[in-house]
N, C-alpha and C positions, 0 to 999 in steps of 0.2 A: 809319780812323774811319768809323763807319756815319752818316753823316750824312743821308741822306734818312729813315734809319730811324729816328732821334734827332728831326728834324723833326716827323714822322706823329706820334711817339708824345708832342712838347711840345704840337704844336697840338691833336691831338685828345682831348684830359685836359684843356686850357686847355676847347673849345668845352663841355664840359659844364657847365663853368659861369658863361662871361658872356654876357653881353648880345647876342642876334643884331640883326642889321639888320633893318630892316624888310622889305627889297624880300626879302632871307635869309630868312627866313618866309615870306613870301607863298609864294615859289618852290618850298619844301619844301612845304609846303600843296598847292599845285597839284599837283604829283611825286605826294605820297602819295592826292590824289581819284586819280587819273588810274593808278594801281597798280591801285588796287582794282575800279577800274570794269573794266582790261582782263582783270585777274586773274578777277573774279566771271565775267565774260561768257567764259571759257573753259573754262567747267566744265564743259561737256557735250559736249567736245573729244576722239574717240577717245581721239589718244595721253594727255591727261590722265588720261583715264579706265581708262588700261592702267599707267600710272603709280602713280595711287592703288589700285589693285589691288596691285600689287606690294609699294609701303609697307607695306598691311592686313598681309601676309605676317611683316614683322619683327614686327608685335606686339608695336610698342614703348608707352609710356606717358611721359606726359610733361603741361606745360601749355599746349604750344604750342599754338595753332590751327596746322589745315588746313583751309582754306577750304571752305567748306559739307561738309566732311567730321570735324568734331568735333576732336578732340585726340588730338596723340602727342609724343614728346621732339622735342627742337628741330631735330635735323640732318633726320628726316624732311620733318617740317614744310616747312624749309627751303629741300629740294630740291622738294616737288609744290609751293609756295606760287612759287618763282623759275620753275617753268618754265610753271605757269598767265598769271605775267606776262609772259610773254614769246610765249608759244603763237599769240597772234595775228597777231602783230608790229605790235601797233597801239600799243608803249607807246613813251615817250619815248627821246631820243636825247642821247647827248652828243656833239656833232659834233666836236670835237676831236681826239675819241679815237675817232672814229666808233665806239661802244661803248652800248648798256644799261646804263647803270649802275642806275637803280631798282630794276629787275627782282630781280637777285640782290641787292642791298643792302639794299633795305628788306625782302626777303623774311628776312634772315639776321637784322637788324634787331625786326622782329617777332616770327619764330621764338624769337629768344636772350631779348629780352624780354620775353615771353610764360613762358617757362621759366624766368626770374629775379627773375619776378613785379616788373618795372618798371614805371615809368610811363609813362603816351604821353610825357608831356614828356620824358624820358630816352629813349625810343625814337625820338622825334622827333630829340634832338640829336646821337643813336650817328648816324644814318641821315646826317644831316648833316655830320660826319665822314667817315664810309665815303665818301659819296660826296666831297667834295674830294678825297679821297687817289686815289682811283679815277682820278677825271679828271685829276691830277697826274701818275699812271702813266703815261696815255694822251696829253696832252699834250706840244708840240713836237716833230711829226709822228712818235713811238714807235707809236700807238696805228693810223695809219693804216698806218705803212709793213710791221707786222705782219697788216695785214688784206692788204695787196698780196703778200706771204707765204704767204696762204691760213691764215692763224691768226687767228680769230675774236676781237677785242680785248675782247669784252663778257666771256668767258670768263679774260681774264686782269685787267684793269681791273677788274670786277667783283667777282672770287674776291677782291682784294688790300681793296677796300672792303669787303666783306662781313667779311672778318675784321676789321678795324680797326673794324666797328659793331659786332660778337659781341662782342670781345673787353672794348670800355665797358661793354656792359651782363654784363659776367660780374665786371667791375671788374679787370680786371687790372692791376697794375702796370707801369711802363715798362721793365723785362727782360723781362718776360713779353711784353707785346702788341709786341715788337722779336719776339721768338719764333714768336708767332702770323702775322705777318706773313712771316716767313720761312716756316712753314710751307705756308701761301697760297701763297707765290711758289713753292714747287716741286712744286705743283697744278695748276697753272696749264695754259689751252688750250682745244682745238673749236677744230673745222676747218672752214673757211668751205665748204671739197666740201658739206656738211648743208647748205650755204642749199637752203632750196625743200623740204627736208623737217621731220619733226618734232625731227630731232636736231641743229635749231638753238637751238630754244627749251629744248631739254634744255640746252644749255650754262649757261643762264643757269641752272635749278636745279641743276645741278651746280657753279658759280659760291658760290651761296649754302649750301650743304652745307658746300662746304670751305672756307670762310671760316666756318661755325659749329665744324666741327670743329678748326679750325685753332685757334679761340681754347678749345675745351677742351680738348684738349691742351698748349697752352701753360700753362693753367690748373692743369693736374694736374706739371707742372713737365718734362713736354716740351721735349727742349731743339731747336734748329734753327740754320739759318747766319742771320747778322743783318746780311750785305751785300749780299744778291739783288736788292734793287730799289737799288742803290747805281748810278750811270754806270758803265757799262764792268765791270761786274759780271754776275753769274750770268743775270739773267733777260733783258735784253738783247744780253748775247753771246750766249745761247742762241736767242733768237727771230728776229734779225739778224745774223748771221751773218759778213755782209760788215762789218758794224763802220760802214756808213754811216748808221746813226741810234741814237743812245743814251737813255737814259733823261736825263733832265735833273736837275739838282739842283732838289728842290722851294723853292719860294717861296710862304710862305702868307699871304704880305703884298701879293700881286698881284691881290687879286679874287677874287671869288666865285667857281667851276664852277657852282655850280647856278642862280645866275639868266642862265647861258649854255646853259642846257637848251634842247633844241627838244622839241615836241611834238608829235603827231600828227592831224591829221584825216583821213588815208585809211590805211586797215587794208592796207598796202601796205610792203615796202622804205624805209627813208626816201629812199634816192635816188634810188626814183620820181615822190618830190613833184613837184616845180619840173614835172617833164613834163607830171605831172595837172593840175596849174594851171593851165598853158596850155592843154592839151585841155578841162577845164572852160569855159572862156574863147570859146571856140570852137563849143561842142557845140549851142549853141540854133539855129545858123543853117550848119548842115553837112549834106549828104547824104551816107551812109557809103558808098552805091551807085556817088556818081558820082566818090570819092576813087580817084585811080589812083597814088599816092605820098607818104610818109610818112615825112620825114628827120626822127632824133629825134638833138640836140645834148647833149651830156651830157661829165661830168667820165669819163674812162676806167675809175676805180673803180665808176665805178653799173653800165658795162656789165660789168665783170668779176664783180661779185656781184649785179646782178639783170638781166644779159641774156641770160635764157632765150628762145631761139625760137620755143618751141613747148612753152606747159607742159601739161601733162595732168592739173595733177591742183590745185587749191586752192591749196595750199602755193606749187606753184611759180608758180601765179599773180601770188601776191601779190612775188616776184622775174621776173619778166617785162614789163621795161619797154614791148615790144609791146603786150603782153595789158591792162596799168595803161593806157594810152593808147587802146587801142581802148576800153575800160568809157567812160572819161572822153569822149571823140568820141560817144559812143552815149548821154553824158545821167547817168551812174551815178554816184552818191556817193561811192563807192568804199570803203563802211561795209564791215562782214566780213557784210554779208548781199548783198553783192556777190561773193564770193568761195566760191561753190558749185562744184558737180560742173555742175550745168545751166548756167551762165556759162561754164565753161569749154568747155564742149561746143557753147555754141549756136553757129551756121554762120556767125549775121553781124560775129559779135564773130569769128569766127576766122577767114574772112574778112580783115576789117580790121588784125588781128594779120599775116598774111600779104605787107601792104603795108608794112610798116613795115619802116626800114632805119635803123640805129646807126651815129651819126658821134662818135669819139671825141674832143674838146678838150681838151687838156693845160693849155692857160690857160684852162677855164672852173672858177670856183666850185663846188663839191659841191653848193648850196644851190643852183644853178641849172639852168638848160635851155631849150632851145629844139625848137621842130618846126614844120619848112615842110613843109605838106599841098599837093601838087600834085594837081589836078584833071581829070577826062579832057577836058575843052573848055580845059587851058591853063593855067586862072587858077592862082594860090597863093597861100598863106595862112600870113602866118609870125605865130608867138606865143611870145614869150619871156620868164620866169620870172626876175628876179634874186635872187629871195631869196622862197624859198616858202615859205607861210602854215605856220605852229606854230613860228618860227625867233626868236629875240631879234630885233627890228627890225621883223617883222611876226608876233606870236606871236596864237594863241587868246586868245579870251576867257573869263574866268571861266563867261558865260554858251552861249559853245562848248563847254565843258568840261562842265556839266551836260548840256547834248543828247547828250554824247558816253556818258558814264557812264550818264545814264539809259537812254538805245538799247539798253546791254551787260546792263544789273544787269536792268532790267523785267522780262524774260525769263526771269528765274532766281530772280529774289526778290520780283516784285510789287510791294508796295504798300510794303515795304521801302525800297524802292530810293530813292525822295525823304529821306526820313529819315533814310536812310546817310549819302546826300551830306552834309546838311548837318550831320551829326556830323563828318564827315571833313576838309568845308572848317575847322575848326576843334581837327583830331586833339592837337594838342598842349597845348592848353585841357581834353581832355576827362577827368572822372577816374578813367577805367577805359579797358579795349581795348572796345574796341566786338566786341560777340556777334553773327555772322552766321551764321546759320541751319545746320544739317544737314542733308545727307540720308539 
């Protein structure tokens, strides 16, 4: 009996139409400003730009929006709309599953939407869906022990939510969206090797592509296997191998995923936070000159997926727990207007990158860190992080969240960009998709 599949498909038919929580709102609220702000601000992003080039090519047609790039049918959309949010790597997180989930979700979300001529309210509540199921995927350690694999959980976690937001607003039946959902699951992947390049953030558009596709094909009566995300089934034999972690039986009477979202303040890795934090903490009253050592404390997975030594190029910046540490030592916000070819290159910041040395802790927290800066005359300086700023427990504020979005969008959209926001802090209320601009 497919019972995680039977699950997905009673709760997420259920969430369209009763009543959400409150703090459930807010939380989707925040997700969907916080999409859009990393989304817009990634437009002028080569490989984006090499992306939607290649889209122009199928010359497809459709309702969907492509962000500042007009309209095409839904899976396109889907794929340059999921990997615009993700391009930066300044969107949110679900720590659980160490995974993207908005990225490709609400990207499939909007897209399918957009093409089914839905409402934000109906978009809002697919998106809402997708994502629980996502983080259910990824949860009780599947989602990480597959990142420890070198298999990118946003790529899988995300493809499986994307389909289950497509396939609400395509309206499918519960054989069908069991279907969709199988076909998701044997889509599924991205390979954590891409951190540091642009073929991470493709994951997450390719995520939401086949979780659009997935549910029109099911749609068209596509048939698929309907136990893949079942325990000890297709998709965790497959990605674990060794059989030491399984998928869990879903329970969707345990709590919200999404008011367990983290979010971002530094256009970095999430698992460089807690370091940043510390370096922040530090930086008004340090000389970078006179620093002769640099032990940075961390959970073993932050240094396996962003301890680059020595990046060279933006991207792998933003996964070079050196490089995030020196910026933060040196004063930087660590915004993506921190995150250049000159930053990278400049002496004193590489320099500083040079002094730093990675100690792995098997019992510290993901959301933590620590770093003692030793001194050439001796002294030291230790600062430690338990739980860094955008996390449940110490999260952004709505009015962080606007400096954030406006920073991204102004740039791109002008005098827009205030007016978005607060259409957006409010997307589920509004009665149409909101029209942002073309180029």
């Amino acid at each position: 009996m497919p019972r995680n599949a039977d699950a997905v498909t009673s709760f997420s038919q259920s969430l369209m139409r009763r009543e959400l929580p409150n703090d459930v709102v807010d939380a989707a609220r925040f997700a969907i400003v916080d999409w859009f702000g990393v989304a817009i601000g990634a437009a002028d992003q080569q490989p984006v730009q090499a992306l939607k080039r290649a889209v122009e090519k199928w010359q497809s047609r459709g309702r969907a929006q492509i962000l500042l790039a007009g309209q095409a049918a839904a899976a396109p959309a889907a794929l340059v709309n999921g990997m615009m949010a993700h391009c930066l790597d300044f969107d949110d997180t679900h720590v659980r599953s160490i995974a993207h989930l908005s990225g490709p979700i609400f990207a499939a979300s909007f897209a399918a939407g957009g093409d089914a001529g839905a409402s934000p309210t109906a978009i809002f509540r697919a998106f809402v869906a997708g994502f629980e199921v996502g983080g259910r995927v990824g949860g009780g350690g599947f989602g990480v022990a597959i990142n420890e694999r070198h298999i990118h959980s946003t790529g899988v976690c995300g493809c499986i939510g994307a389909a289950v937001a497509a396939g609400l607003l395509y309206g499918l039946d519960a054989e069908k969206m069991k279907r969709a959902v199988g076909l998701a699951a044997t889509q599924v992947a991205g390979l954590t090797g891409s951190f540091g390049t642009p073929g991470k953030p493709f994951h997450a558009g390719k995520a939401a592509i086949n979780g659009v596709l997935a549910a029109q094909m099911a749609g068209e009566g596509f048939e698929a296997g309907l136990d893949l995300i079942e325990p000890g089934s297709g998709l965790d034999r497959a990605l674990v191998q060794d059989k030491s972690v399984r998928i869990h039986d879903f329970d969707f009477n345990e709590g919200w995923e999404i008011t367990r979202n983290t979010f971002k303040p530094y256009a970095s890795c999430l698992l460089t936070h807690p370091v940043i934090d510390a370096g922040r903490r530090i930086s008004g009253d340090v000389d970078l000159a006179a620093i002769s050592q640099i032990k940075v404390r961390v959970h073993p997975l932050a240094i396996q997926l962003a301890g680059k030594p020595d990046p060279q190029t933006p991207f792998e910046g933003k996964f070079s727990l050196a490089f995030c540490i020196a910026l933060a030592l040196a004063g930087r916000g660590l915004t993506q207007l921190d995150f250049t070819p000159q930053t990278v290159g400049d002496e004193t910041v590489r320099a500083t990158v040079r002094k730093v040395a990675l100690e792995p802790v098997a019992t510290m927290d993901k959301t933590a860190g620590e770093i003692e800066v030793t001194f050439a005359d001796g002294r030291r300086r230790v600062e430690t992080t338990t739980l860094a700023l955008g996390n449940p427990g110490n999260p952004m504020s709505w009015q962080d969240l606007e400096r954030k979005f406006l920073s991204l969008t102004e740039p791109m959209i002008g005098r827009e960009a205030r007016p978005l926001f607060e259409k957006l802090a409010r997307f589920d209320s509004q009665p149409e998709l909101p029209r942002i601009g073309s180029n």
